[in-house]
N, C-alpha and C positions, 0 to 999 in steps of 0.2 A: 402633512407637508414634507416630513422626512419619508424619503425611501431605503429599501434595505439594500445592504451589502451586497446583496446577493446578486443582485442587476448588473451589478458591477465585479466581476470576479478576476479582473486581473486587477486587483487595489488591493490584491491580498499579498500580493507580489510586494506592495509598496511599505505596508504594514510588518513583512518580515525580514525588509531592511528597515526599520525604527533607531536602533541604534545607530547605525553609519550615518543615516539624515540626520539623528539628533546632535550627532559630534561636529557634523560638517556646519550646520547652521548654525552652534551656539560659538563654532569657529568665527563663525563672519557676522555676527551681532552690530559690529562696531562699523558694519561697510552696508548697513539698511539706509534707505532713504525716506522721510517720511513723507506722510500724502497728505498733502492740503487743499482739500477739495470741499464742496457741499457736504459731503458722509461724516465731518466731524469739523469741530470747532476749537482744536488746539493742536498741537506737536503728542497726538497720543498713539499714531500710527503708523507702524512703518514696512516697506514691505524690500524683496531684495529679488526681482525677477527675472528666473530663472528662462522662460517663454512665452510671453505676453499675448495674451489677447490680441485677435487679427484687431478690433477697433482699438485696442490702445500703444500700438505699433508706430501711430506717427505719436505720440505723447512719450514712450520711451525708446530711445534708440536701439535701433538695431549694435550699435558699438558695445552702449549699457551689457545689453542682456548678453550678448558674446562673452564679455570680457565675467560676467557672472558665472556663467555656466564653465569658465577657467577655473573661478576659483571654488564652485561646488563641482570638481567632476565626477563622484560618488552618485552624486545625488540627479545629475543630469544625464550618469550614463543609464540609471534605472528609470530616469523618468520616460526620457528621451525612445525608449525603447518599446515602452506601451503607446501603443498605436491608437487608440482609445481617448488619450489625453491632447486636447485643445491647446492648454494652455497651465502654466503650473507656475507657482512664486511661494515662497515666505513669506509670513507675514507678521506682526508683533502689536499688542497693542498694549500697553503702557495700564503700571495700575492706577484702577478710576477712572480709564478708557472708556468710551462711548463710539461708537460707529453706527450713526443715524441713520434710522430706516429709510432704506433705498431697495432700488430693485433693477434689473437687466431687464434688456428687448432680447437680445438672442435666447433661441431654446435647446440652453444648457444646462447641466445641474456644477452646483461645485459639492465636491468632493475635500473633507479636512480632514489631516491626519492632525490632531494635537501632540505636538512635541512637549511642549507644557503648560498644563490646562491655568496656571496663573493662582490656585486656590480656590477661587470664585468668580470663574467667569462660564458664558452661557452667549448662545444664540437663540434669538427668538424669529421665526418663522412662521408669519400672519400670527396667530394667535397661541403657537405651538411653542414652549421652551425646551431647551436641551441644554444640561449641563458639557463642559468640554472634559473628557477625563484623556490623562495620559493615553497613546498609545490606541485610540479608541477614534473611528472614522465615520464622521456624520456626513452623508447624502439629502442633498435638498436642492430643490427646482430654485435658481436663482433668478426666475421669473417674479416668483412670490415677492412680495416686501420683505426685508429682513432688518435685523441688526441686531449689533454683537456689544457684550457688555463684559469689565474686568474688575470688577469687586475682592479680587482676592488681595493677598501681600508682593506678589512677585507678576512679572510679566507673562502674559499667555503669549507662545508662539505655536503658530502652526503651519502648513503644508497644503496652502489652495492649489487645488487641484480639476479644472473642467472638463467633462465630458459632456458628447450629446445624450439627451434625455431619453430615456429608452422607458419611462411612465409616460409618454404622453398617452392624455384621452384621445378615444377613438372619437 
C-alpha cells in the first residue's frame, strides 16, 4: 500500500528543507484549526492549510488559505514551487488521537513529511502499518482506506502533501 520515494523525487527537495518547515509550523501551532468531521470523534485534529484540495475549496476559504501561506512563506514558497504537488496542509493530531478509517475518490497519493512523529503514532493503510519517524516521508494511495493513530506522549505533526499517482495499475 505504501509506495517508494523514488516515484516521487522532487520530495526530496522537501525533505532538505525539514528544518525551516519545522520552525515555521511549530511557529503557528496555536493558529490550527480543528476538523470535526466523520474521521474522528473529538477536538484531536487539527490542520492549517496551506493549498487545499480542489474539492475542499468551497469548505475552506480561499481568504483562509491566503492569509496562511502569509504566515508560512518558507514553507509555501518551497511548496508552491513543486509542480507535482495538488495540494499541501499541516496537520496535528493530539495525544490518544484517532483519525478513523476513511478513504478519497480522487486518484492521488498523499505524501508525509513527519515533523514530529508524537512517540507513538503510525498510519495503517488496508492492512499495512507504518510507524511515523522524524524527518522520514511515507507515500500511500489515498484511495486505500486509511487511518492514523497517536499513542505516544507529545503531539504528532506533519506535512500532507498530494500528488497524482504515478503506481497506478495498468
Amino acid at each position: 500500500m505504501f509506495q517508494a520515494l523514488e516515484f516521487y523525487p522532487e520530495l526530496k527537495a522537501v525533505r532538505n528543507h525539514f528544518q525551516e518547515i519545522k520552525e515555521e509550523i511549530l511557529s503557528l501551532r496555536s493558529k490550527m484549526t480543528y476538523i470535526n468531521d466523520i474521521r474522528v470523534n473529538t477536538d484531536v485534529w487539527n490542520i492549517f492549510p496551506l493549498l487545499p484540495e480542489e474539492e475542499d475549496r468551497s469548505i475552506i476559504s480561499e481568504e483562509i488559505w491566503k492569509k496562511n501561506q502569509l504566515l508560512a512563506p518558507k514553507s509555501t514558497k518551497l511548496l508552491s514551487s513543486i509542480e507535482a504537488l495538488k495540494a499541501y496542509s499541516f496537520s496535528s493530531l493530539s495525544v490518544g488521537g484517532h483519525i478513523l478509517p476513511h478513504k478519497h475518490e480522487n486518484k492521488f497519493v498523499t505524501a508525509i513529511l513527519c515533523i514530529q512523529d508524537g512517540g507513538n503514532s503510525y498510519i495503517i493503510v488496508e492492512d499495512e502499518k507504518k510507524k511515523f519517524k522524524n524527518n522520514q516521508i511515507l507515500v500511500f494511495d489515498y484511495t486505500k482506506e486509511h487511518e492514523v493513530y497517536n499513542k505516544g506522549n507529545n503531539d504528532r505533526i506533519v506535512l500532507l502533501m498530494l500528488l497524482e499517482n504515478r503506481c497506478l495499475p495498468l
